[in-house]
C-alpha positions in Angstrom: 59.3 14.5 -26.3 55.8 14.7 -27.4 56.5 16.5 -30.5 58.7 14.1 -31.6 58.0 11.7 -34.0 57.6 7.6 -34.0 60.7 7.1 -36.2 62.9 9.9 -33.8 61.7 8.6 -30.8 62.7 5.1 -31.5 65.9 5.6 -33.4 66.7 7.6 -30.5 65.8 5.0 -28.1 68.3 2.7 -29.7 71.0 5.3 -29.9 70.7 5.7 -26.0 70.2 1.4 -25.6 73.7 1.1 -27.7 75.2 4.4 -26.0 74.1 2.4 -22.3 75.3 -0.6 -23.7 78.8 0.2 -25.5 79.0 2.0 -22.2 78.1 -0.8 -19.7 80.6 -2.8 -21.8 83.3 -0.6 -21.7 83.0 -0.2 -18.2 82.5 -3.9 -17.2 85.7 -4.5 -18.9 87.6 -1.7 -17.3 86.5 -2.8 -14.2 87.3 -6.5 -14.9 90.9 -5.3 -16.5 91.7 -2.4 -13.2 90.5 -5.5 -11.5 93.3 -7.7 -12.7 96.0 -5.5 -12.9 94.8 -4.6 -9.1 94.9 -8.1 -8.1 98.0 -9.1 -10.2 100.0 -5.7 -8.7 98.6 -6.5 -4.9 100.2 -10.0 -5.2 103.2 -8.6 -6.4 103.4 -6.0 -3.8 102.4 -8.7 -1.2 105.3 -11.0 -2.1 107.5 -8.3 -1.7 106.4 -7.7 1.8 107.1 -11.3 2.4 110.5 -11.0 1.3 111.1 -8.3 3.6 109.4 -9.8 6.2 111.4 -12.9 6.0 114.5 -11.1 6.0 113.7 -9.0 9.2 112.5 -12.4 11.1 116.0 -13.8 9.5 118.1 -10.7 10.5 116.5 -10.8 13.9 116.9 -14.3 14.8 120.4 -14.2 14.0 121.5 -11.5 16.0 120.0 -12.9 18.7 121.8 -16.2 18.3 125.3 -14.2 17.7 124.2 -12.3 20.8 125.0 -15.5 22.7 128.8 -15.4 21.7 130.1 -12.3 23.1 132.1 -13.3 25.5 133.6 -16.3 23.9 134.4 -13.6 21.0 136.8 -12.2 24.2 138.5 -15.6 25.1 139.0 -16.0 21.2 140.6 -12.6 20.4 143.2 -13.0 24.0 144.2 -16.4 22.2 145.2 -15.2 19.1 147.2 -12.2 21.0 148.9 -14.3 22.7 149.3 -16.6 19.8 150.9 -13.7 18.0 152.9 -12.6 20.4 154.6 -15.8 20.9 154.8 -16.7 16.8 155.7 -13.2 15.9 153.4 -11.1 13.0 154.5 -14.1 10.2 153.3 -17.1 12.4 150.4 -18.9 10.3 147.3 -17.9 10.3 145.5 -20.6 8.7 146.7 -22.9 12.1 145.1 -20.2 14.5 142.1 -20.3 12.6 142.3 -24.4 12.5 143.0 -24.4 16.4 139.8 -21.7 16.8 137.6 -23.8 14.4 138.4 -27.1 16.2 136.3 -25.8 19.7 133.1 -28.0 18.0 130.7 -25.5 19.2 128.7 -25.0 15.9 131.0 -22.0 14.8 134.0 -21.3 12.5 136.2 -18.4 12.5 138.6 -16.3 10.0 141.3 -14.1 11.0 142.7 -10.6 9.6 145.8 -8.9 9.9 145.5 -5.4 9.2 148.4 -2.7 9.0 149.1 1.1 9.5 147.5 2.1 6.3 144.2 0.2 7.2 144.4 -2.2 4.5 143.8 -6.1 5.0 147.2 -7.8 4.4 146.6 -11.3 5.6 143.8 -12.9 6.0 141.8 -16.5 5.8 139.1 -15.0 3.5 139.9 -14.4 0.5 137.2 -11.9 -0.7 139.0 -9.1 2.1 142.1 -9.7 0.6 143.6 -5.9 0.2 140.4 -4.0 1.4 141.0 -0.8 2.0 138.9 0.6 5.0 139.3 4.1 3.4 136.4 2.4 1.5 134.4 2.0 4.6 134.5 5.7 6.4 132.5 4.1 9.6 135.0 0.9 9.6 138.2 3.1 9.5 137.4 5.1 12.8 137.1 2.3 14.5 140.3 0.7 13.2 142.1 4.4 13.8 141.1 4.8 17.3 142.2 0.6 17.6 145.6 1.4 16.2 146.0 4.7 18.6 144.6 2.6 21.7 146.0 -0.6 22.3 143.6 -1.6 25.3 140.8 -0.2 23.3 138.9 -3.6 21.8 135.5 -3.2 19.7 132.6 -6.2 19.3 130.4 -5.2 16.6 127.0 -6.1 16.4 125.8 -9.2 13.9 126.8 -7.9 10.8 125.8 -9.7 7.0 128.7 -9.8 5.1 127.6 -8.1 1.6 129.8 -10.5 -0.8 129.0 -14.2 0.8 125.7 -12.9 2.5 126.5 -15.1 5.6 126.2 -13.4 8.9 129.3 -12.5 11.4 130.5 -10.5 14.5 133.6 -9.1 14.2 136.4 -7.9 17.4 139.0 -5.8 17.1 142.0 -4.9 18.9 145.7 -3.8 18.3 148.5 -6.5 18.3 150.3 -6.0 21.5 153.5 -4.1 21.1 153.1 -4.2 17.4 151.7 -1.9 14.5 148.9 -4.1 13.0 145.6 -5.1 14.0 144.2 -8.3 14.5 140.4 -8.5 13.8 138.8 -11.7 14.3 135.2 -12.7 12.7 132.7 -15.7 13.7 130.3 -17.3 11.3 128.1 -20.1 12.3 127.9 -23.4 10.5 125.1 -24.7 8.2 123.2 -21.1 9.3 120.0 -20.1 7.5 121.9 -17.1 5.6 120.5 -14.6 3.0 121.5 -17.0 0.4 119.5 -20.0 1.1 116.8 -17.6 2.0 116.7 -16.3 -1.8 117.0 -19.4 -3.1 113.9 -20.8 -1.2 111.9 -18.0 -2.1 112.7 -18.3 -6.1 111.5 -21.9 -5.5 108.2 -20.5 -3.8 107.7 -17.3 -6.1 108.4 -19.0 -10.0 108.2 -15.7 -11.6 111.0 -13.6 -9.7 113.8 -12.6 -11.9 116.2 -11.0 -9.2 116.1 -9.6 -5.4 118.5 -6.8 -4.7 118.7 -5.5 -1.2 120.8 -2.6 -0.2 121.7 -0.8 2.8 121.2 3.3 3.5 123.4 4.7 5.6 121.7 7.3 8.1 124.4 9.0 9.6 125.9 10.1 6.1 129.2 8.2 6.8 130.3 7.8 3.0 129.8 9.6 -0.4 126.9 7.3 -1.9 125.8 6.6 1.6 124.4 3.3 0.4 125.6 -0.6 0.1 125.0 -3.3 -1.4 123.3 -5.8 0.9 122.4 -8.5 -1.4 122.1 -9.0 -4.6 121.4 -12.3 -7.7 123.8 -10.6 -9.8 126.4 -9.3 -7.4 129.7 -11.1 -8.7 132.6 -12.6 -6.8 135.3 -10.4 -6.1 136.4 -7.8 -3.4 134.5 -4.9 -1.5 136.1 -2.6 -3.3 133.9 -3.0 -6.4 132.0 0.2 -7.2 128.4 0.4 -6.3 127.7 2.2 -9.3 128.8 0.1 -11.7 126.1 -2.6 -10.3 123.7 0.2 -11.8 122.8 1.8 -8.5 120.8 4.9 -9.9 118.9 2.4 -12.4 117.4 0.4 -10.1 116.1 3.8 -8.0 114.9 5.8 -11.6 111.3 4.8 -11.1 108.1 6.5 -11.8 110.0 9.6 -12.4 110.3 12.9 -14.9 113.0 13.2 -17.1 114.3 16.4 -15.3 114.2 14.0 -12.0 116.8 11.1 -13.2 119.1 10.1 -10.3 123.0 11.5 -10.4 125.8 11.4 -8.1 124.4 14.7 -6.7 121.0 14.2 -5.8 121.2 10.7 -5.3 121.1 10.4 -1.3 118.7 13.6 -1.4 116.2 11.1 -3.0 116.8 8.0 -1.4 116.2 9.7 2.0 113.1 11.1 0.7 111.8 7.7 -0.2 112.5 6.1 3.0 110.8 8.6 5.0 107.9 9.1 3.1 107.2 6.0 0.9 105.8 2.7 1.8 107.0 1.3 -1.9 107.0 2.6 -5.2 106.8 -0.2 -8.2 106.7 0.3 -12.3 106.3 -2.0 -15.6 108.5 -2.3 -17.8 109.6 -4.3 -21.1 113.1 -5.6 -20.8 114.7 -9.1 -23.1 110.8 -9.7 -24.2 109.0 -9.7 -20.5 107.2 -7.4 -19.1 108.6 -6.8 -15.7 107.1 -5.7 -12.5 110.1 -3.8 -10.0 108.8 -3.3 -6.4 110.9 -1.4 -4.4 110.6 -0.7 -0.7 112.1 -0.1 2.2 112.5 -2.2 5.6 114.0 -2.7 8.9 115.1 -5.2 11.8 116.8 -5.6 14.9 120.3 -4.8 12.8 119.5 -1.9 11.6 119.1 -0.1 15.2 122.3 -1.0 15.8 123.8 0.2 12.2 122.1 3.0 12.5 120.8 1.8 8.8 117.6 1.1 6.7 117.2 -1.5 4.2 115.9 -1.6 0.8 114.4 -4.3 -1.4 114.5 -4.3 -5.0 112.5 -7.0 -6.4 111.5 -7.9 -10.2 108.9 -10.0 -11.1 108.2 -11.8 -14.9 104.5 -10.7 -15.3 104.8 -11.5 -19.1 101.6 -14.3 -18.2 100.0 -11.5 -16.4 100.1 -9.1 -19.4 98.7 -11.7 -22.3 95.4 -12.4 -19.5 95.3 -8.5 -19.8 95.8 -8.6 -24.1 93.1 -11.5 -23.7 90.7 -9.8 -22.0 90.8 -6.5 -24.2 90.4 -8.9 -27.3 87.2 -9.8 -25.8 86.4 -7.0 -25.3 86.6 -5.9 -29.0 84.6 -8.9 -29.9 82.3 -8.3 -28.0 82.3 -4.8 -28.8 82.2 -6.0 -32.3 79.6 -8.1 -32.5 77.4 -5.3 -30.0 78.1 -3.6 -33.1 76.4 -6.3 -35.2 73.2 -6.9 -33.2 72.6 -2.8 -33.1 72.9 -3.1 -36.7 70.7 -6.1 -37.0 68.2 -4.0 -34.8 68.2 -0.6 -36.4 67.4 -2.5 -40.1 64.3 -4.5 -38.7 62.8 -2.1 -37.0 63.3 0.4 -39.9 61.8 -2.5 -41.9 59.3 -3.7 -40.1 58.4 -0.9 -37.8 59.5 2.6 -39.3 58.7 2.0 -43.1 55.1 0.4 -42.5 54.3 3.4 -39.8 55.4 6.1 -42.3 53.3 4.6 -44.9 50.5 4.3 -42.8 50.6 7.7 -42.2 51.0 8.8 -46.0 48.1 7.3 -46.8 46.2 8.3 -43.3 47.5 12.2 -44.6 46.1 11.6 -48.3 43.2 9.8 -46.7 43.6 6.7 -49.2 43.4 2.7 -48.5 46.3 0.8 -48.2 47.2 -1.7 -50.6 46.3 -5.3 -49.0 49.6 -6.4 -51.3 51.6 -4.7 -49.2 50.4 -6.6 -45.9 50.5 -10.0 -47.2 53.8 -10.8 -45.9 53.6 -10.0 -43.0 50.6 -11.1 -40.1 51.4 -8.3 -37.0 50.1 -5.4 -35.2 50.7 -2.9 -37.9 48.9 -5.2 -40.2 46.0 -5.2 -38.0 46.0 -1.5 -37.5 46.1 -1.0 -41.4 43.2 -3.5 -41.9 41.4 -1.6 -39.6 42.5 1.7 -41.3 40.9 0.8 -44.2 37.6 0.1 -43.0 37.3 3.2 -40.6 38.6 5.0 -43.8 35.6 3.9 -45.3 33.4 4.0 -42.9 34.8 7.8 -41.7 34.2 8.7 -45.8 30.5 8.1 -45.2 30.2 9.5 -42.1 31.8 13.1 -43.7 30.0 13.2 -46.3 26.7 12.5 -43.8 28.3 15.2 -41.7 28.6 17.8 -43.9 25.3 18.1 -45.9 23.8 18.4 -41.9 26.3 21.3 -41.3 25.7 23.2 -44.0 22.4 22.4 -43.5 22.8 24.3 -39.6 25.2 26.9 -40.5 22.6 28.4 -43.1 20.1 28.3 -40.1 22.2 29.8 -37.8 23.3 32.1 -40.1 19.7 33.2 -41.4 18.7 33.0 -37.5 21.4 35.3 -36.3 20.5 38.0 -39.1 17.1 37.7 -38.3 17.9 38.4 -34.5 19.6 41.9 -35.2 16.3 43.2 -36.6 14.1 43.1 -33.2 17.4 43.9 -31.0 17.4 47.3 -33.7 13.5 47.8 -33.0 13.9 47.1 -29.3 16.6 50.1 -29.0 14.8 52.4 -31.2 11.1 51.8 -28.9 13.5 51.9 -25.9 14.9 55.8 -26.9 11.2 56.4 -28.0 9.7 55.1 -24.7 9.4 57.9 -21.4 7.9 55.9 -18.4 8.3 56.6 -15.0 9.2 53.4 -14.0 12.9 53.9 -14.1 13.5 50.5 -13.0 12.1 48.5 -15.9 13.5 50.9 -17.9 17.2 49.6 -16.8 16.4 45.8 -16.8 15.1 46.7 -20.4 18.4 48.4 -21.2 20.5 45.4 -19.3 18.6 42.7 -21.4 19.2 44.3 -25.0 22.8 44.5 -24.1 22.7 40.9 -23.0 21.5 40.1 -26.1 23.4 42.1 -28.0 26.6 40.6 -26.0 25.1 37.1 -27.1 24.3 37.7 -30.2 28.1 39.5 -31.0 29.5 35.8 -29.5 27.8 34.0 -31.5 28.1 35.8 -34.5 32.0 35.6 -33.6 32.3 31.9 -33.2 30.5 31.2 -36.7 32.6 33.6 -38.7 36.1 33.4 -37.4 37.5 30.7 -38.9 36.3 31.9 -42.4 36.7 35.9 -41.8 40.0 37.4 -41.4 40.2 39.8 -38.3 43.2 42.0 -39.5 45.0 44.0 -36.5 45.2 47.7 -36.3 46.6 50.2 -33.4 43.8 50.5 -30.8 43.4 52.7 -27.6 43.0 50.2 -25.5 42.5 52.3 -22.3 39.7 54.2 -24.1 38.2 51.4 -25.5 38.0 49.7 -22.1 36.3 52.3 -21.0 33.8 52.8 -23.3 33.0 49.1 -22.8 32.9 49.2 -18.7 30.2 52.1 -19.7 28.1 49.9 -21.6 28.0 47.2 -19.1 27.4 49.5 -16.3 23.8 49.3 -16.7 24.0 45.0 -16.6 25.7 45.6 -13.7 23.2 48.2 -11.9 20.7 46.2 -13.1 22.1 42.9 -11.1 22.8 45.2 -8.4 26.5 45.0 -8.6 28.9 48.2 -9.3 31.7 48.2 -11.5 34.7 50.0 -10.2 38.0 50.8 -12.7 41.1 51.9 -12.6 42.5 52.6 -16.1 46.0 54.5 -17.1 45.2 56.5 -20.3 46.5 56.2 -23.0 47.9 52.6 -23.5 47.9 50.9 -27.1 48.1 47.7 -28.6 48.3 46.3 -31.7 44.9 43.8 -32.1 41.5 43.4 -33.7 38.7 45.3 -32.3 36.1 43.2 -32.4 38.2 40.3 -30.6 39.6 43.2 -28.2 35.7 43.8 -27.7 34.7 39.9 -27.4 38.0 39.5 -24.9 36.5 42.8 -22.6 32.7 41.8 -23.0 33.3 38.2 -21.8 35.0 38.8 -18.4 32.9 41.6 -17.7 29.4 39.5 -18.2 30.9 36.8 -16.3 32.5 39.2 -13.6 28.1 39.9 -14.1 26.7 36.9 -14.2 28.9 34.5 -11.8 29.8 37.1 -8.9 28.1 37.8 -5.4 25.4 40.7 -5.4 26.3 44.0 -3.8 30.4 43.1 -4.3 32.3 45.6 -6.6 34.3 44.4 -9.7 37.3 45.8 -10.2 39.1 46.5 -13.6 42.4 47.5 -13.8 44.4 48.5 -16.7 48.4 49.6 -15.9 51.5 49.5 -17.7 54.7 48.0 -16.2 58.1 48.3 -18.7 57.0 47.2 -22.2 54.1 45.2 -20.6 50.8 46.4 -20.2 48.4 44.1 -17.6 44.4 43.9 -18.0 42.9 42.6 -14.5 39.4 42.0 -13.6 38.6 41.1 -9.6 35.2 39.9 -9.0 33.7 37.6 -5.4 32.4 34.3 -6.4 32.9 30.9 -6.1 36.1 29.6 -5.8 37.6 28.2 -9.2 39.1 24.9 -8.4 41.0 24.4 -11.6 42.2 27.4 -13.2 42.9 25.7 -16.2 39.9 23.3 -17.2 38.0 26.7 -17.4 38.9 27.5 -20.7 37.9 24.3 -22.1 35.3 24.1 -24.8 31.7 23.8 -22.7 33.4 23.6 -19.5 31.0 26.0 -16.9 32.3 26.3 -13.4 29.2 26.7 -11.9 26.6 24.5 -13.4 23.9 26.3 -11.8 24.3 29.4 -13.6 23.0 29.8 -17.5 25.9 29.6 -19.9 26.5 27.5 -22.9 30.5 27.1 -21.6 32.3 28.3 -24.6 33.0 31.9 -23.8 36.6 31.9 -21.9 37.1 28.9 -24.9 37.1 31.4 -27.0 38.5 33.8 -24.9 42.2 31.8 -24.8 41.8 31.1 -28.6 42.1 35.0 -29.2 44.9 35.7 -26.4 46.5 32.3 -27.8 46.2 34.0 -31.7 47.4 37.3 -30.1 50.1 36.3 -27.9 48.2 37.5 -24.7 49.6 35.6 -21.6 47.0 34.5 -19.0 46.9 34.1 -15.2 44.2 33.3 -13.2 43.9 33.6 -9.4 41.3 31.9 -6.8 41.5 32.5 -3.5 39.1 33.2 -0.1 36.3 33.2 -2.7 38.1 36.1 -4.9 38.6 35.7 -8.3 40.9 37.2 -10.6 41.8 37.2 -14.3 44.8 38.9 -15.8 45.9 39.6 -19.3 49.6 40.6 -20.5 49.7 42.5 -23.6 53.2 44.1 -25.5 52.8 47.8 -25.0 53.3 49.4 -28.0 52.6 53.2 -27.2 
């Protein structure tokens, strides 16, 4: 980040605001829009579950109440036996079923004559009119065993009669000494049936289109092994109407693959599956310009036990209201977007005006050193104004100060340069009175010999840190293990002479590609402070190996603990302040490894230091 520029870092700063914002956005309205859908499909699914549980409270209220008319069903059916027996088969059956309905107990009645072939012949209601029970698989054994048992007499349970959706209770029993069957039904009067049960819930729910409800079969008694329970558009006419033809496998083809339609074949395979396993299933749809909403689920009640049957509601619901609030809130959500759009563009031209332009300026001129045109800054009265006022002056001001600066520095590099030739003369006399010189005082003989290379060292550094920025210090293949050597050597005596003993370890033979005299300076520098800043009578160490490709230079020395191993290489830092040093050797030290590509690492612990360099093997 620190390498990028002003104009990067904010054009990328408002990349990432609009990115955080187009995304915040996005995802407000997604969550607002899942959040309506969620709401509208829960409310939907919810009024489904009312349905169903009205119809269960329904179905289980009134087969309790029909529960209470068993045994008059019993009276009933010995009156019309013996009202047949003595009227004969013909006698009217619209007079029976006035004489039943004239008991004033709350209840009507209809009556049905049934022959050999199981088909209704006679009857008071009309819809059964020439049903066949061949239709009705678990109807017809009942009505076989009736017709081969003549003291054999069924009650049904509370059964809903699928075509007028009133409730009813059926007995059967074979006409004495005759081949037919009377069945007898009872219906209550002014009963809360299916019917008026639909009706008030269209009134309470304004949007439902239609309510189907259909009955499975679990004992596979038939081929579809479904009914029709109830449904808005279930027309007038017999039972034997066709299932299918009320589109049976349309209502059921929901939320699945095309290779998964419903057929004839794999019809009750499914509807099985989603009884057991389903809670509901629902799906949207466009039909006649509305967007519909089918719920479909399955339910039960008391009636069902006793069927042996489950029932399933099929519910549609207009959502077409639902669906503009959802158009409504994803054209918000493009104006919105839209006019994000705007503002980011708004942004991105003043600050490239008014931020970016007058920065990039600044710094042309701040790069060609020249004053900004006050013009330019009339128009505006803000920070960068200020800083380019301000430019100007310190430009001037900086001007005067150079040109100050550099008459006194060339005034001190010419007498730095004419002091450091003059130095090498007496260091030269020194050495050559040193040769000459035969004492028997060994030990001033060595201190002697430490100080010249002391000063020699010194005067090398110095001579280093003047000229390497002008003078080019070309590379070449050197030995380094020999020249290591030959440089431990020459330090041996500063060592001696401090009364400290240089021990080395050096694989022969390793080269590197470098400059001598900065291969020199690097050596020199840790040994004379491996010299100067270590404990007396502790060894240094200096080890050169070669591991792979890499080739590591260490040198151990016992001292005082470095706490920062990295301030150290700062320009005049010293470590140890009480020690003589000017601070500028391990400076330069990580400006030639830095120039060479020499990793460093530096160790400090339990008062043992230790610096290691990397270098590319190249033997």
């Amino acid at each position: 980040m620190n390498k990028f520029k002003i104009k990067t870092i904010l054009y990328l700063l408002i990349s990432i605001v609009t990115l955080l914002s187009l995304a915040y956005m996005y995802i407000s309205f997604y969550q607002i829009k899942k959040s309506t859908l969620k709401a509208l499909n829960t409310e939907s699914i919810n009024r489904a579950y009312e349905v169903t549980k009205q119809m269960s409270a329904l179905n289980d209220k009134m087969a309790w109440e029909y529960n209470k008319y068993d045994n008059s069903m019993y009276k009933i059916l010995k009156y019309a036996q013996d009202y047949f027996q003595k009227n004969g088969q013909n006698a009217s059956i619209e007079k029976l079923k006035k004489e039943l309905d004239d008991n004033k107990d709350g209840v009507f009645y209809h009556i049905y004559l049934i022959n050999s072939e199981y088909v209704i012949n006679k009857t008071t209601f009309t819809p059964d009119m020439n049903l066949d029970f061949h239709l009705i698989p678990e109807a017809l054994k009942i009505m076989i065993k009736a017709f081969n048992n003549p003291d054999y007499i069924n009650l049904s349970s509370t059964i809903n009669d699928a075509v007028t959706n009133t409730y009813k209770k059926y007995i059967v029993q074979k006409a004495r000494n005759q081949d037919y069957i009377i069945q007898i039904s009872i219906s209550k009067k002014n009963e809360q049936n299916i019917n008026k049960l639909m009706d008030k819930t269209s009134k309470n729910i304004p949007n439902l289109l239609s309510t189907d409800i259909y009955m499975l079969y679990l004992n596979n008694v038939r081929k579809m092994n479904i009914d029709t329970f109830y449904t808005n558009s279930y027309k007038k006419g017999t039972k034997n109407h066709s299932l299918v033809e009320l589109g049976l496998y349309d209502k059921f083809n929901i939320a699945l693959d095309e290779d998964e339609k419903l057929n004839e074949n794999n019809f009750r395979q499914y509807i099985s599956k989603f009884v057991s396993k389903t809670q509901y299933k629902d799906i949207y749809f466009h039909k006649d310009g509305k967007y519909i909403h089918r719920v479909i689920m399955p339910f039960y009640s008391y009636l069902n036990t006793h069927e042996n049957t489950i029932y399933i509601i099929s519910i549609e619901l207009d959502e077409s209201e639902a669906e503009q609030t959802i158009q409504n809130i994803n054209n918000i959500a493009y104006l919105i977007f839209f006019l994000g759009l705007v503002l980011i563009s708004f942004s991105i031209f003043v600050v490239n005006t008014r931020i970016i332009k007058p920065i990039e300026n600044l710094q042309l001129k701040m790069k060609l050193k020249e004053n900004i045109d006050i013009k330019s800054l009339v128009n505006h009265n803000d920070e960068i104004n200020s800083m380019s006022l301000i430019y100007n002056q310190l430009l001037q001001d900086l001007k005067r100060e150079i040109n100050s600066n550099e008459e006194l520095l060339e005034e001190f590099k010419t007498f730095t340069g004419n002091t450091i030739h003059q130095i090498r003369t007496p260091i030269s006399v020194i050495k050559i009175a040193l040769e000459m010189m035969d004492t028997t005082n060994q030990e001033a003989k060595l201190q002697i010999q430490a100080s010249l290379i002391s000063v020699e060292h010194m005067y090398d550094s110095l001579s280093y840190i003047l000229h390497h920025d002008s003078v080019v210090f070309s590379k070449e293949k050197l030995n380094l293990s020999k020249i290591l050597e030959e440089r431990i050597t020459l330090f041996t005596t500063i060592a001696n002479a401090h009364d400290k003993e240089i021990l080395y370890e050096v694989k022969p033979n390793l080269s590197i590609n470098m400059n001598k005299t900065e291969l020199e300076y690097l050596i020199d520098n840790n040994l004379s402070n491996a010299i100067k800043y270590g404990e007396v009578e502790k060894e240094i160490l200096v080890r050169l190996n070669e591991n792979s490709s890499e080739i590591s230079l260490s040198f151990d020395s016992y001292g005082k603990e470095i706490k920062d191993t990295k301030i150290i290489f700062q320009r005049f830092y010293r470590n140890d302040k009480s020690r003589k040093g000017n601070g500028i050797g391990l400076h330069m030290v990580d400006t030639i490894c830095s120039k060479n590509n020499i990793l460093i690492k530096v160790t400090s612990h339990n008062n043992k230091n230790k610096f290691i360099y990397f270098f590319e093997d190249i033997s």
